[in-house]
N, C-alpha and C positions, 0 to 999 in steps of 0.2 A: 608714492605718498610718504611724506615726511614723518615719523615716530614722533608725538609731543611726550613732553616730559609732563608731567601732571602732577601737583602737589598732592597730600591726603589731605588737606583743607577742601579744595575743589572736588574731589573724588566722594568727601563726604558731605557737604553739598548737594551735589549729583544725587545720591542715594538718600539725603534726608526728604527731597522730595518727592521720590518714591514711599519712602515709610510715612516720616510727619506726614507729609502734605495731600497722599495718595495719589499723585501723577503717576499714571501709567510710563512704564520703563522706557517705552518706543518714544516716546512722547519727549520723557526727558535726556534721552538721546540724541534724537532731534535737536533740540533748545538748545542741550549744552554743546554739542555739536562733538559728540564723542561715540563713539560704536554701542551696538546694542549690547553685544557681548562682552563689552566693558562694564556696563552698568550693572548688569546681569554678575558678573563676576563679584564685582564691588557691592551691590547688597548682599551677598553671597555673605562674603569677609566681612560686610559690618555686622552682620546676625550672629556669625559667628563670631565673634569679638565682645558683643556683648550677649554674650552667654557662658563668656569666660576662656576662650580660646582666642591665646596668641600666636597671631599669624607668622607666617617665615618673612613675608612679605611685610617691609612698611605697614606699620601698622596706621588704619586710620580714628579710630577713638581714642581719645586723651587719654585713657587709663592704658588702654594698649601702648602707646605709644609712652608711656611713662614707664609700663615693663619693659617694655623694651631697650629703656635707655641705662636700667636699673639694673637689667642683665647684662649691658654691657659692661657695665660698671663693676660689677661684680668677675666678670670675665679677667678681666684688667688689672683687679686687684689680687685676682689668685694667679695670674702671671708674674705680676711684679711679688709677690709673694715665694714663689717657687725660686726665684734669681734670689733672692735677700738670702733664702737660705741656703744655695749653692755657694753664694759668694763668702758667707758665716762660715762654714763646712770649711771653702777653703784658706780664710784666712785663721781659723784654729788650727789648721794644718802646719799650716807656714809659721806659726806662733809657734807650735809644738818643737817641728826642724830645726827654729834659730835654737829651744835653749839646750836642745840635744847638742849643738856645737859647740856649749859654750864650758 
């Protein structure tokens, strides 16, 4: 059997008809035509997301997924952060060395 790829639009979907709508999980298993233990998994991760835990996984509530993007972004910027000042470091170096020969 083939792995689908599944968006967190769909996944949260899946689980708001469990919560909103009170479909039973089998049920919407069934329908959406995805495993129980998926479903199961993914209200899991939505409960927990909104109650303030961000997941490792793809996040699928808009807030989650807004930390998550904010994290990366913040990642990103303390990397390019850490280069700016190796590269600073060593051209005060080199700055230094020319007027030492001069």
């Amino acid at each position: 059997m083939s792995k689908k790829i599944l968006s967190s639009e769909y996944k949260r979907e899946c689980v708001e008809l469990v919560i909103v709508h009170g479909h039973r999980q089998k049920e919407v298993a069934a329908t959406m035509e995805v495993g129980l233990f998926s479903i199961q998994r993914w209200v899991t991760q939505y409960r927990k997301e909104q109650s303030g835990v961000t997941p490792k996984a793809t996040a699928m509530t808009l807030e989650q997924q807004r930390i998550q993007e904010l994290e990366k972004q913040v990642k990103q910027l303390q990397s390019d952060n850490a280069l700016l000042k190796k590269a600073s470091a060593f051209f005060a170096m080199e700055m230094n060395n020319g007027n030492k020969l001069r």
